[in-house]
C-alpha positions in Angstrom: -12.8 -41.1 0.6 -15.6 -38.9 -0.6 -14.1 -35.9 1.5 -10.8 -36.4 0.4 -12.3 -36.7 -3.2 -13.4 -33.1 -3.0 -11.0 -30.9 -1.6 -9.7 -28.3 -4.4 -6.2 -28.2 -6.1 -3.4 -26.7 -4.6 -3.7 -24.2 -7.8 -6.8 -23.9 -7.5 -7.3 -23.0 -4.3 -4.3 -20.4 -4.3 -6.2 -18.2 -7.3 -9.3 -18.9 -4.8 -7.5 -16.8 -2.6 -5.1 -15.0 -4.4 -8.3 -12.9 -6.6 -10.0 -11.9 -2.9 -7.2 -10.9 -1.3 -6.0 -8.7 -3.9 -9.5 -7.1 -3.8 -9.3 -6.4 -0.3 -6.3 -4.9 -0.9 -7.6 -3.0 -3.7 -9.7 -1.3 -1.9 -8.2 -0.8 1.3 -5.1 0.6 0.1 -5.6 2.0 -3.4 -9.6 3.6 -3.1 -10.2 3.8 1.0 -6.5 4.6 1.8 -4.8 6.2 -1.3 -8.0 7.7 -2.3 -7.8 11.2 -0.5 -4.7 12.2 -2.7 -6.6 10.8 -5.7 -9.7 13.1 -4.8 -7.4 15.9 -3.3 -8.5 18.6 -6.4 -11.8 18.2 -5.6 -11.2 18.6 -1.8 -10.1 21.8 -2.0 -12.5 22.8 -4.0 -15.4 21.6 -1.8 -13.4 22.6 1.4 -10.7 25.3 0.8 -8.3 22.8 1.7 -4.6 24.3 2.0 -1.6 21.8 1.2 -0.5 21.9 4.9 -4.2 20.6 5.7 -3.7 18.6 3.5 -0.8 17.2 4.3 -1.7 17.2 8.0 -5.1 15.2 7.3 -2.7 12.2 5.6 -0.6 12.1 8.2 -3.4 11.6 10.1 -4.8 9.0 8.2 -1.1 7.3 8.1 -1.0 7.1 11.7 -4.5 5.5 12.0 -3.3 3.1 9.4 -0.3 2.4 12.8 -2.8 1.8 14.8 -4.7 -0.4 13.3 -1.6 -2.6 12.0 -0.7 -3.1 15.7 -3.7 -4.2 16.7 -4.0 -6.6 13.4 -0.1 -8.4 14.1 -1.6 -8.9 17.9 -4.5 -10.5 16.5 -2.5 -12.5 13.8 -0.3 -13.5 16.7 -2.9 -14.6 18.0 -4.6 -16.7 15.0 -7.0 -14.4 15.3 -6.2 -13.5 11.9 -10.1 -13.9 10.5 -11.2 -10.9 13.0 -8.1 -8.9 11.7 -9.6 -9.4 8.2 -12.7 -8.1 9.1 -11.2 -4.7 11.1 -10.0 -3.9 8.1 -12.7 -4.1 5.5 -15.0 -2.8 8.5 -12.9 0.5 8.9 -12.4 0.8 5.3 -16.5 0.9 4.9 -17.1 2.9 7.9 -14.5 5.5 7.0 -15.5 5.9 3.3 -18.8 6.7 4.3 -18.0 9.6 6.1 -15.8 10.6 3.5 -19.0 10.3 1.0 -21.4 12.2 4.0 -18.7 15.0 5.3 -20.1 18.0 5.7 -16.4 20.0 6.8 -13.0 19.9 6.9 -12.9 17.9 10.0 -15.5 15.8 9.2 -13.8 14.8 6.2 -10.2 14.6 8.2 -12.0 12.1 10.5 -13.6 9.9 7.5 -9.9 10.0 6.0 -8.4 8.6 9.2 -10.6 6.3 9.3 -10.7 4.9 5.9 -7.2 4.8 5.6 -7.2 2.5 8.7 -8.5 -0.2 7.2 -5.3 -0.8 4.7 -3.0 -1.3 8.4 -5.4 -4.4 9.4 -5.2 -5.7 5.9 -1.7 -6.7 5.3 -1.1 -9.3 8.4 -4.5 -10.6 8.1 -3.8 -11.5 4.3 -0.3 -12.7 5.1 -1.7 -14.8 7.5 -4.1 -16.0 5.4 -2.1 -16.9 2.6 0.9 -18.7 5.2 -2.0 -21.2 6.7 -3.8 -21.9 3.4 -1.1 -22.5 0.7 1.7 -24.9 0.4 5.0 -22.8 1.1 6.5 -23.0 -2.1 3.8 -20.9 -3.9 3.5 -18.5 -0.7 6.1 -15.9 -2.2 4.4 -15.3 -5.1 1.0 -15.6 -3.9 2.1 -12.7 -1.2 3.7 -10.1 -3.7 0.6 -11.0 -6.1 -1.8 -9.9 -3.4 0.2 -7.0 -2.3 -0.1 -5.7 -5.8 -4.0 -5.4 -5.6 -2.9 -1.6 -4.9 -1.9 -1.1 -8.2 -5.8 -2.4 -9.1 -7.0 0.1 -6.7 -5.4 3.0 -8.2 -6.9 2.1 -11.7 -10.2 2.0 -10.8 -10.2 4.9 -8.6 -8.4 6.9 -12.0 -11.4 5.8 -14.2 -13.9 7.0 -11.6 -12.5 10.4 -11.7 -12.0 10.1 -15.1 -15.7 9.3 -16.2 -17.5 11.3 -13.3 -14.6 13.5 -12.0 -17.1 15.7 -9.5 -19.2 12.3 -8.2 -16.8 11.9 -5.2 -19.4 11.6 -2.8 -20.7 8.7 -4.5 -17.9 7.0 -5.1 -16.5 7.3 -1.8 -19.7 5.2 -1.0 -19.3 2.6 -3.4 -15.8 2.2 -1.6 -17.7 1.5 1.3 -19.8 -1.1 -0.5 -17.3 -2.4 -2.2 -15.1 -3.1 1.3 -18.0 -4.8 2.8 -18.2 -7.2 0.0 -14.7 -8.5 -1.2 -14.3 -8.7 2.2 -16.3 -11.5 2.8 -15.1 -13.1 -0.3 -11.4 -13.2 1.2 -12.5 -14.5 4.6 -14.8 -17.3 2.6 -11.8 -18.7 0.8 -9.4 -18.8 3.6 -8.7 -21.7 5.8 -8.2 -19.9 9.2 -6.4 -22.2 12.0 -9.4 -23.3 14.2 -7.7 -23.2 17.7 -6.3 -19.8 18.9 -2.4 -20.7 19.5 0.7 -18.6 21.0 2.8 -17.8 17.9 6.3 -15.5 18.9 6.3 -11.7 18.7 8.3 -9.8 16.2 11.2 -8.6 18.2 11.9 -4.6 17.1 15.8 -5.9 17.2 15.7 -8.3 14.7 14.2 -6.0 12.2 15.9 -2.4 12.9 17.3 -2.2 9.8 14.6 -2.5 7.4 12.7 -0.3 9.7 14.8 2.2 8.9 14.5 1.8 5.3 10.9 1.2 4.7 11.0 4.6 6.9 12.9 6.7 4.8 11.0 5.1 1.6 7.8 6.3 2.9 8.3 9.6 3.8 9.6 9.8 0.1 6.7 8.2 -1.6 3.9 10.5 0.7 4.6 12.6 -1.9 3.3 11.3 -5.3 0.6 9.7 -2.9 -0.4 12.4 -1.4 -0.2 15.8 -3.9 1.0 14.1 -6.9 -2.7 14.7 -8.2 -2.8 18.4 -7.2 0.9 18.7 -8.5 0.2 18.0 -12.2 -3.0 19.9 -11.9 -2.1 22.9 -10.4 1.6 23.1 -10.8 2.0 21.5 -14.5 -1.3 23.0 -15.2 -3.3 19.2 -16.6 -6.8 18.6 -16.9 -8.6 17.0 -14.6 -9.1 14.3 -17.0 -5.9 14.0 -18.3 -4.5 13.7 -14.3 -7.0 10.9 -14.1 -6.0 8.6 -16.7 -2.5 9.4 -15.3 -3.6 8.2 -11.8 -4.8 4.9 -13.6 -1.0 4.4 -15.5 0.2 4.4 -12.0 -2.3 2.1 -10.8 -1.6 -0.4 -13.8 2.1 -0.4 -13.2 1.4 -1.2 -9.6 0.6 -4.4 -10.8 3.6 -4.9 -12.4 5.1 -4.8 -8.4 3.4 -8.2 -8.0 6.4 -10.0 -9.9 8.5 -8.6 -6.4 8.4 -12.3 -5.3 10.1 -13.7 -8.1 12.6 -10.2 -8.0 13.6 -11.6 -5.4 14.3 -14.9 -6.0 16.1 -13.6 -9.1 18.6 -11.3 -7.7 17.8 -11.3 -4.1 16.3 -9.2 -1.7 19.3 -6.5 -1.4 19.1 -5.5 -5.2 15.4 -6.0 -5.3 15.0 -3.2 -2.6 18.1 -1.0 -4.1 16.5 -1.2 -7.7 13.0 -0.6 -6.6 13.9 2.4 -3.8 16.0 4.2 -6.9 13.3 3.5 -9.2 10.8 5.2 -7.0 13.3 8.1 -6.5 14.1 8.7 -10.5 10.3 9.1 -10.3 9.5 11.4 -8.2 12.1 13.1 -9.5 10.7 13.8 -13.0 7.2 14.5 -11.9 9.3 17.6 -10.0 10.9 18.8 -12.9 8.0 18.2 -16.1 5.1 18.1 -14.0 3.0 19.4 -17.0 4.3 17.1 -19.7 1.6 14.4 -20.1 4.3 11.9 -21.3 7.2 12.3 -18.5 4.6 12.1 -16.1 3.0 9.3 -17.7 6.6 7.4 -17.4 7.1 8.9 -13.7 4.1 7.7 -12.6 4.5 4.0 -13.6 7.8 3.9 -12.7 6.4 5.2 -9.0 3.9 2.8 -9.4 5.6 -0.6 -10.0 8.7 0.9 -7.5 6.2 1.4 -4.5 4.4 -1.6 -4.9 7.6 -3.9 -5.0 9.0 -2.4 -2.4 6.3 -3.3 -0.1 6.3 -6.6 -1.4 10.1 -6.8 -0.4 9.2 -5.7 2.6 7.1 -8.9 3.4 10.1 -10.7 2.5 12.5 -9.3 4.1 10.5 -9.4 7.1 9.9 -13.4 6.4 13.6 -13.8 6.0 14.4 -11.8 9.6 11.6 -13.7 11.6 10.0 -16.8 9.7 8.2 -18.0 12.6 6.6 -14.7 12.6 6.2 -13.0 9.1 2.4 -11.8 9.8 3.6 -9.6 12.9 7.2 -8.7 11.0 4.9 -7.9 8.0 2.7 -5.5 10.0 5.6 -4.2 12.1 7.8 -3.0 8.6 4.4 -1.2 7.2 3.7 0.3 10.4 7.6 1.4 9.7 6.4 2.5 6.5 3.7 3.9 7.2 5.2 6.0 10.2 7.6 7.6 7.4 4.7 8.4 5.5 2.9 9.9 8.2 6.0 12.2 8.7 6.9 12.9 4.8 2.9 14.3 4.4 3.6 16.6 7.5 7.3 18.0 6.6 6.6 17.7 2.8 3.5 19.9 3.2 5.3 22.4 5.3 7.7 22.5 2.8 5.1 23.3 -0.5 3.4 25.7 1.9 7.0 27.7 2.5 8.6 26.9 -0.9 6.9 25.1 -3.7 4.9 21.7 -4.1 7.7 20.7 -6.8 10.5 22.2 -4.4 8.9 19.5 -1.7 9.2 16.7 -4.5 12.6 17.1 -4.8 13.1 16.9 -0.9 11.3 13.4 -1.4 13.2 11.6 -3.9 16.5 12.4 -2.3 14.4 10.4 0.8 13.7 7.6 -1.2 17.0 7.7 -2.7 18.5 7.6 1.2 16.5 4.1 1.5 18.2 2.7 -1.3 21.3 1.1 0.4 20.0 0.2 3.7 19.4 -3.8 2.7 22.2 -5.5 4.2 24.4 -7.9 1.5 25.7 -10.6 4.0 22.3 -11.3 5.1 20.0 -10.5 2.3 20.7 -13.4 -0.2 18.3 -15.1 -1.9 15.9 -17.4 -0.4 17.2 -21.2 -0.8 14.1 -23.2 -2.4 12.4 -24.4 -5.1 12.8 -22.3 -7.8 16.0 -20.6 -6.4 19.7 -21.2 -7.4 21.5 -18.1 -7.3 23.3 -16.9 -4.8 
């Protein structure tokens, strides 16, 4: 009686977990992960850093991220999910430091890789967090809400630049710090199952599809991600302040993304993904064309912002929709889908600032982006049948 007497609310415990794991995604994905584009300006100027190098250095970083997905969905699959957690707050750490202590280009290019690791072990650990410590009904929302812990990423890491704009190697440590810490707080507030058990694997047929868009969509959004930064600064000619309270708009509409869950619901997970993959392209877009107006690329950027982060919150979704017995490894394998594309948009969309322009190379991305947009299937993708959901 007494035990039963003390376990928390259902509510209760959901914010308990909700607030962590959008911290861990916070940091992972929007300082550890996202960072390097954020601190791109002052790259190069510490390290002569060329666009290509650039661009090769996130690719890098994106395929690190692969890696370190796969080997989270295995240990998800595995319930296993707790040491998952911890791979990716550990590699976020690890990596930031050596972005705070490089001392050359590929010392930085290996603290980049690593750091953005960490954000490919976070996802499936989180959605397998969330799946075996709240009640299914609230698990939609509670996923898109902590996928949108991005969007809180990006804010802080804009007011960092924007109150100390040359303290990178500092703040690249108190990433590291920070990783170390909300990590624990997520893995303190998560009931993890206590007996490893077999749990299917996602099969690659089942999800071809929305491997192929999340694909495309990533190789589109590498841009803003990656020299959206140096494009305003160099290219539209901003301040380094004015690009960093830019970088925080998109941060703050990220969070807007979080409401994916109940997108989805609404109008269902073909429309969701159509409105937020056009969204992202429109964007992109006008950051190409008025680069250097502070107000169009104020709207571009939140437009990117809320776009990007809904359509990785459809992503989990969909991938819940294809294999419910498996959304932790479907989750992982449609961002390691994502990511793969992002990987390849840094490389080609690098090459293609080096031989042309950087705003040429955004216009090359949104029509990517805009190529995503119709891949979600109609007679499949409805929306979910549950509480809360009428519509057809």
């Amino acid at each position: 009686m007494m035990k039963r007497s003390l376990q928390l609310p259902s509510e209760y415990r959901s914010a308990a977990l909700v607030v962590p794991g959008l911290a861990v995604i916070a940091v992972t994905y929007g300082l550890a992960r996202y960072g390097f584009g954020l601190y791109l300006p002052q790259f190069r100027a510490a390290f002569g850093l060329s666009p290509g190098t650039a661009g090769a250095i996130a690719a890098a970083s994106y395929l690190a991220y692969c890696l370190a997905a796969h080997a989270s969905q295995r240990l998800a699959g595995r319930a296993r999910a707790r040491q998952a957690l911890w791979l990716a707050g550990g590699t976020a750490a690890l990596g930031s430091l050596l972005v705070a202590a490089a001392w050359s280009v590929p010392a930085l290019a290996v603290g980049a890789l690593v750091a953005g690791s960490g954000a490919g072990a976070a996802s499936p650990a989180l959605v397998a967090a969330v799946a075996s410590t709240l009640r299914p009904e609230v698990q939609p929302r509670a996923q898109a809400l902590v996928n949108s812990g991005t969007g809180a990423g990006v804010v802080v890491g804009g007011l960092l630049v924007l109150a100390v704009p040359d303290a990178w190697r500092a703040a690249w440590a108190g990433f590291a710090l920070v990783a170390v810490l909300v990590t624990a707080w997520a893995d303190r507030n998560s009931r993890w199952p206590p007996v490893p058990e077999a749990r299917p694997e996602a099969p690659l047929r089942d999800l071809v599809r929305p491997l192929v868009a999340a694909g495309l969509a990533g190789a589109g959004c590498a841009a803003v991600w990656t020299f959206g930064r140096d494009l305003m600064t160099v290219a539209g000619g901003l301040s380094a302040g004015t690009t960093g309270l830019l970088w925080c708009v998109l941060g703050g509409a990220g969070l807007i993304g979080g409401l994916s869950g109940d997108l989805v619901l609404r109008v269902g997970l073909r429309r969701a993904w159509a409105c937020s993959a056009g969204t992202a392209a429109a964007a992109t877009l006008a950051l190409a064309v008025l680069p250097g107006s502070p107000a169009v690329a104020a709207l571009a950027l939140a437009g990117f912002g809320a776009a990007f982060v809904a359509l990785s919150g459809v992503l989990i979704v969909w991938g819940g929709h294809r294999l419910p017995a498996a959304a932790p490894q479907a989750a992982a394998v449609l961002f390691i889908g994502l990511t793969v594309g992002q990987a390849a948009g840094a490389l080609v969309l690098g090459a293609v600032a080096d031989a042309t322009s950087t705003r040429t190379a955004f216009v090359v991305a949104a029509a990517l982006v805009l190529a995503a947009a119709p891949a979600a299937e109609p007679a499949v993708l409805r929306p979910a049948a549950g509480p809360g959901s009428r519509r057809r």
